[in-house]
N, C-alpha and C positions, 0 to 999 in steps of 0.2 A: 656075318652074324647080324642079324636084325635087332635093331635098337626099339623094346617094348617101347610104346606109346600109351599117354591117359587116354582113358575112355572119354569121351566126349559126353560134356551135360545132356541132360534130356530137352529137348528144342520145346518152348512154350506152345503147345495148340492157339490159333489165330481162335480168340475165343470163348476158351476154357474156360476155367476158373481153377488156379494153381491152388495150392492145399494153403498156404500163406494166405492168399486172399481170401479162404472158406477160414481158416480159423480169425482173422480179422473182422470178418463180419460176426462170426457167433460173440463175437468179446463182446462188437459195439452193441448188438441185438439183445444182450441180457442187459445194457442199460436203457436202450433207448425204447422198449418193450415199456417200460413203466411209465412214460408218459401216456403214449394211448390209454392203456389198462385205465390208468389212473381218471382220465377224460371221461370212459365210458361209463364206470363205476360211480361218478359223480353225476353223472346225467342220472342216473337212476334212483338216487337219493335225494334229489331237489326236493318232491312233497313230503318225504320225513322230514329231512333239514327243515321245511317251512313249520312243520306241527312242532316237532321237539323245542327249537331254537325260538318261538314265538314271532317268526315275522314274515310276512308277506312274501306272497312270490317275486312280485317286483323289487325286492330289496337280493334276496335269495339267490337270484337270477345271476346279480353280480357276483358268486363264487366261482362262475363258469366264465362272466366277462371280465370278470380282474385278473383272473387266470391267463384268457387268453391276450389280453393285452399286453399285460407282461412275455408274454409268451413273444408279441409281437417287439416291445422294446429289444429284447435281447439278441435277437435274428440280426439286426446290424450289427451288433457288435463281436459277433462269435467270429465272424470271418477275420476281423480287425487282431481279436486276442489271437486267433491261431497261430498267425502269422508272425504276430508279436513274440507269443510266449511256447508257439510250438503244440501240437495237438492234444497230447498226452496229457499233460498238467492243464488245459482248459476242459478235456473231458472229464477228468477227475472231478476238477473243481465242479464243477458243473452236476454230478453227482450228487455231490457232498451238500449241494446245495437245495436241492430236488429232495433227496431222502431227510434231510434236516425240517425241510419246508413241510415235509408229508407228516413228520414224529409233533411238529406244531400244531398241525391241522387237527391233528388226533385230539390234542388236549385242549383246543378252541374252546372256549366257556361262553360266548355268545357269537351273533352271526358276524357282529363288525370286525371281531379277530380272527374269526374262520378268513372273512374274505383278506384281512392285512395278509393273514399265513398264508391263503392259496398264491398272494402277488407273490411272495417270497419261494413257493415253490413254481410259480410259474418261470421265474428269471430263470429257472435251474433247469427249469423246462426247455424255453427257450433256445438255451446253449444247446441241449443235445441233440434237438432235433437233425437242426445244420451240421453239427458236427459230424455225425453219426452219417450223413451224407458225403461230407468232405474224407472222413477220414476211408469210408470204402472206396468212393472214386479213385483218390488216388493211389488206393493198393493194387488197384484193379487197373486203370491206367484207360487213356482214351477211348479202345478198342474192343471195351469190354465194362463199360460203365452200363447198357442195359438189363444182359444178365447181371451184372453185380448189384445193381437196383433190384433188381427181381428176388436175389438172394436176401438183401436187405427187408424188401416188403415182406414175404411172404409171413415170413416169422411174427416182423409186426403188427402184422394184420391178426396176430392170435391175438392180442388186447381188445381190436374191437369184439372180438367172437367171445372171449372167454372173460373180459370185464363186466358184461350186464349180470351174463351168467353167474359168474360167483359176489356182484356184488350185489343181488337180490337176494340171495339167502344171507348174506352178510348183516343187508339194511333190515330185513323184513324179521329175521332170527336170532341176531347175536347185539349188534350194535354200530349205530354209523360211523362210530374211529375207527372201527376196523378198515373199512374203505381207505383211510390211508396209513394203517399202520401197513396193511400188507404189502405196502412199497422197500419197507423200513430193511427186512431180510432180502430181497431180490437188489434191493440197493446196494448193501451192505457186498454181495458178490459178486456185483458188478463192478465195483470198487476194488476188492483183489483179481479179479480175471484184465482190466485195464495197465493197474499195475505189473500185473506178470507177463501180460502177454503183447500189448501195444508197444511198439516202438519208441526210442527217443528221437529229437529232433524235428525238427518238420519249421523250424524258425527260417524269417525271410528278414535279409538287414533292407529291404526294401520297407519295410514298414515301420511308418513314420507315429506321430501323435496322433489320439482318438478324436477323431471330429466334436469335441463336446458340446458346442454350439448346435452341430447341426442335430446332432441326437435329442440335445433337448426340445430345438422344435420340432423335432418329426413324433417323439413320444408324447408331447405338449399338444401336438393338434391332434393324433389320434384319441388322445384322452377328451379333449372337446366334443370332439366327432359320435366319441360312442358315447359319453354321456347325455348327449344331445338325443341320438338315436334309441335311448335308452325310457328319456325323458317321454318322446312319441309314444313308443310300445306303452307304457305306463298309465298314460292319459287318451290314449286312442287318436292321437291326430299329431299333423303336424304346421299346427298354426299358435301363433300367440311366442312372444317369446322367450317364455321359458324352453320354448324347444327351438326356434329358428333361431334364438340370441346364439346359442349354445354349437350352431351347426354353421352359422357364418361368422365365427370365431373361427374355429376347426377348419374352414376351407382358407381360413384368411392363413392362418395359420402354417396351413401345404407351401400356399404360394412365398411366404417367405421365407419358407424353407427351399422352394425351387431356385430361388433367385442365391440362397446363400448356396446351394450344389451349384448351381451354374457357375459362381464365382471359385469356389473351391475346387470346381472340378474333381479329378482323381483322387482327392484328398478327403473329400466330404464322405460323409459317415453311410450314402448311395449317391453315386450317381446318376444323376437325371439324366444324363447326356444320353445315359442306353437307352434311353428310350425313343431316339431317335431310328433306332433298327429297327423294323418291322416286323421280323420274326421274333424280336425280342418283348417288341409291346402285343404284339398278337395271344405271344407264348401267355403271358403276365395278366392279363385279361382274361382268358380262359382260363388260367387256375385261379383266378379269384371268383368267376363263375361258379366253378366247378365246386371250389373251397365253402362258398355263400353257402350253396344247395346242400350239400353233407353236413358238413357242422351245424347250421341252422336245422337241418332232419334230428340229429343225434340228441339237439336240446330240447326240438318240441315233440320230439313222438314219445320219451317218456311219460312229459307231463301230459299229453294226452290221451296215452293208457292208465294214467294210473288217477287223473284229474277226473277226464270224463265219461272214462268209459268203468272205470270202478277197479282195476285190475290192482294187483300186488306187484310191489319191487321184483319178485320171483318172475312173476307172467309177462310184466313188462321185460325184464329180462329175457327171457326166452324172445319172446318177439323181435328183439334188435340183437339176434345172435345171427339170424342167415345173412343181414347184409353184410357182416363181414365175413363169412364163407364164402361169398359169389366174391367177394375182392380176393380173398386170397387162392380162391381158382382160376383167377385168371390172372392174375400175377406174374407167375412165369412166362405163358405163353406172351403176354405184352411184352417182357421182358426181350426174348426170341425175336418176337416180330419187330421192337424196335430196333435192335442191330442190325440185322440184313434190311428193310426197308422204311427205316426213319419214322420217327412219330407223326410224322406229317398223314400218316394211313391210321395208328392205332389212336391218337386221342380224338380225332371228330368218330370213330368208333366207336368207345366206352362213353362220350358224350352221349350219342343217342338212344345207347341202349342203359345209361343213366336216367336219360328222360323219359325211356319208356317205361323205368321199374318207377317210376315215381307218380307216375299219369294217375295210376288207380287212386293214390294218396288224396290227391284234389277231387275226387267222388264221394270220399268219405263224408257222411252226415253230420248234424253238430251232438244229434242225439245220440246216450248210451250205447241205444240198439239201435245198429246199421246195419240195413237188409245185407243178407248176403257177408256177413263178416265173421270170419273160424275164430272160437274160441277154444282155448284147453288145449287144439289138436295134440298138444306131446302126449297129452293122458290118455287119450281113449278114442282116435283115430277124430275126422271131423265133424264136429257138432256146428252146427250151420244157429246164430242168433236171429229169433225171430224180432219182427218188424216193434 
């Protein structure tokens, strides 16, 4: 008589993407979705912000760089708390802190608390980016970190597309709190699908105290840096020192921070020592290339549709809605290509053909009307602006 046997689990596909790992990523993508959103939708409202609030672009400017600075403090530290506190409750936190920062922003009564609120929603920012990386990685596991990225981006990528879009008729229609109140509900279920659905755990007794020291100088000198860089933009030059005081401070700054990493080693809040690798500072290099070029796009082509050429929060919107359609069609396929033949093929790829969507950009005129430039086209197919 034969002795029934279990059926045997079903073998992982080298590759796939397991249903565990697909609803993992939808959890983290309904929080980490609102940072972009949030990013693009504020790019679009910088010249209201400057008329309503009464102050200067230059001043205005920093809701978008206090944001991202903060944005940048936090990044050291996400990895530090994970490990610490385990992924779930810094994602959360991190949340709470984001949708909290947005319900401030809404109520701002002048520019100097808009920008305190945006730092307070940047930190919250900050955390989820990384996080939202970490925690699909590892669901996904070695083997399978490019499609899970790909699964990751794709979604994301609907913030740059669908932020200008709905935050033009928001600024131009109803009212510029709206731009961060609409964080406030997508937050709010981002907050229970984390709770329900994300794992416990993920704590490492390998992790020690938070580098405090080094945090404060590496936050300390980027604040120098961009304030310095800021100062330039402002005045048109970079001589005299209210601008070079300010920027070899900020490098003095780096370097005694390198000197305190070198001494802390694996303790310190980064390590300088990676950048001994080559593939490591090659990597590191080219996304901050690549980072300069986008970001620096996202902030000045609004103000330049809507400054110089005359357009609406609406039209400018439209306008910065296909770059984030060409990203999120090519998304996956990057995704694909990076697993079977390494990034080493696909970023000096999207590199060039970055550079080539951007080539027309530096031909543009300073004047209104630039020969040859489509306006309207969503209304009424293309109307060519004369000279």
């Amino acid at each position: 008589m034969s002795v029934p046997t279990r059926s045997a689990a079903p073998a992982v596909v080298p590759g796939k993407l397991d249903r565990s790992v697909i609803i993992t990523g939808l959890v983290v993508i309904a929080g980490a979705i609102m940072v972009l959103l949030d990013t693009t939708i504020v790019n679009v409202a910088l010249d209201t912000l400057s008329r309503e609030l009464g102050a200067p672009l230059s001043t205005v400017q920093w809701v978008v760089t206090g944001y991202l600075l903060a944005v940048g403090v936090a990044i050291p530290v996400t990895g530090w708390a994970m490990d610490r506190f385990g992924a779930r409750p810094v994602w959360v936190t991190s949340l709470v802190l984001f949708v909290a920062g947005s319900a401030l922003c809404a109520a701002a009564w002048s520019i100097n608390s808009l920008i305190v609120f945006r730092i307070m929603q940047g930190l919250g920012g900050g955390m989820l980016l990384p996080g939202a990386q970490t925690i699909i990685a590892r669901a996904a596991g070695p083997d399978r970190v490019g499609r899970a990225m790909s699964l990751l981006g794709v979604p994301m990528l609907l913030g740059p597309v669908f932020g200008p879009v709905i935050g033009g008729p928001l600024v131009e229609r109803v009212s510029w709190h709206w731009i961060f109140l609409v964080n406030v509900p997508v937050g709010a279920v981002a907050v229970g699908l984390a709770l329900w659905r994300l794992p416990r755990g993920g704590r490492s007794p390998q992790a020690g105290r938070l580098d405090v020291r080094g945090l404060l100088l590496l936050s300390g000198s980027l604040v120098l840096l961009l304030y310095g860089l800021s100062q330039a933009a402002s005045r048109g030059e970079f001589t005299g020192w209210h601008v070079v005081g300010w920027l070899v401070a900020g490098l003095i700054g780096l370097a005694l921070f390198a000197w305190h990493s070198l001494n802390r080693r694996a303790a310190s809040v980064i390590d300088v020592r990676l950048f001994t690798n080559r593939l490591f500072t090659g990597g590191a290099i080219s996304v901050f290339l690549v980072a300069t070029a986008l970001f620096g796009a996202m902030l000045l082509l609004p103000l330049y549709y809507q400054v110089v050429r005359g357009l609406g929060p609406v039209d400018a919107g439209l306008l910065l809605a296909p770059q984030g359609i060409g990203a999120m069609l090519a998304m996956p396929i990057a995704g694909r290509v990076t697993d079977r033949a390494g990034a080493g093929r696909v970023v000096p790829t999207g590199v060039v053909l970055a550079l080539l969507g951007t080539l027309p950009f530096a031909m543009v005129g300073r004047t209104p009307r630039t020969p040859g430039w489509p306006e309207h086209w969503w209304s009424g197919g293309w109307v060519w602006a004369p000279s």
